[in-house]
C-alpha positions as CSV (number, residue, x, y, z in Angstrom):
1,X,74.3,177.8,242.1
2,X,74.7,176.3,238.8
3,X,71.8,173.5,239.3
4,X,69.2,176.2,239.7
5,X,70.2,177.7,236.7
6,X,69.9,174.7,235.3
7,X,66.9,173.8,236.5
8,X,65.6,177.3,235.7
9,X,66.6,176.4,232.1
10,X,64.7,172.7,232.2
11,X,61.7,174.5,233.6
12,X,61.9,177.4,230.5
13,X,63.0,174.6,228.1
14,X,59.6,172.5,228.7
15,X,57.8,175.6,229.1
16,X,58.7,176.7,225.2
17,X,58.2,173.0,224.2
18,X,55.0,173.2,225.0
19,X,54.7,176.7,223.8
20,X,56.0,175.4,220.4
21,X,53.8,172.1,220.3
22,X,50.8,174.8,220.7
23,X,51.6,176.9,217.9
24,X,52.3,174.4,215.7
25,X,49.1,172.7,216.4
26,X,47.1,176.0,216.1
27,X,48.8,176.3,212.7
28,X,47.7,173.3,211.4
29,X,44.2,174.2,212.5
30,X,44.1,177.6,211.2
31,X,45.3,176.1,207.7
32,X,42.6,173.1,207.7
33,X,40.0,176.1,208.5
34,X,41.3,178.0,205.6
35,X,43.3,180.9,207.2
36,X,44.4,184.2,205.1
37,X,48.2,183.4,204.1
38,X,49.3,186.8,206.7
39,X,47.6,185.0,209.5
40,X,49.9,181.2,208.6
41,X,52.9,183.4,208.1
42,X,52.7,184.8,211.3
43,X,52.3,181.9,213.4
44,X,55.2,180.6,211.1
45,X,57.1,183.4,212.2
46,X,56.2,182.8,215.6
47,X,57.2,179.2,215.6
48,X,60.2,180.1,214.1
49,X,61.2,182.7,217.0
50,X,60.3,179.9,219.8
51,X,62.3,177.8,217.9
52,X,65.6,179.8,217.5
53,X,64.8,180.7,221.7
54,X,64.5,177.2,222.5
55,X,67.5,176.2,220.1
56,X,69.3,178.8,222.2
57,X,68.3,177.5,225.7
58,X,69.0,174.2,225.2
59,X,72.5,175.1,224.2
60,X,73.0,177.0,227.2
61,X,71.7,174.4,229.8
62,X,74.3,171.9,227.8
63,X,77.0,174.4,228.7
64,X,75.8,174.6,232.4
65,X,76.8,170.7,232.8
């Protein structure tokens, strides 16, 4: 029981990873194309969220071990 939850965690752990790598990208683009500073704060607030989630996941799937 405990390696499907942990490979439930691996799958949502690259799933935010990629998720994150997204955003971040997006971001970057949105500030190159001259965004409004509500529109970078949010996807800043948004990679800050997937961040804390995927901080949080990882330490879980650590514990599973």
């Amino acid at each position: 029981m405990n390696g499907n939850r942990a490979s439930d965690r691996d799958r949502e752990i690259d799933d935010l990873l990629v998720q994150l790598a997204g955003l971040v990208r997006v971001r970057s683009l949105l500030d190159r194309r001259g965004a409004t500073e509500a529109e970078l704060e949010e996807h800043s607030a948004e990679i800050g969220r997937l961040h804390w989630r995927l901080t949080r996941t990882v330490k879980q799937r650590t514990g599973d071990r």
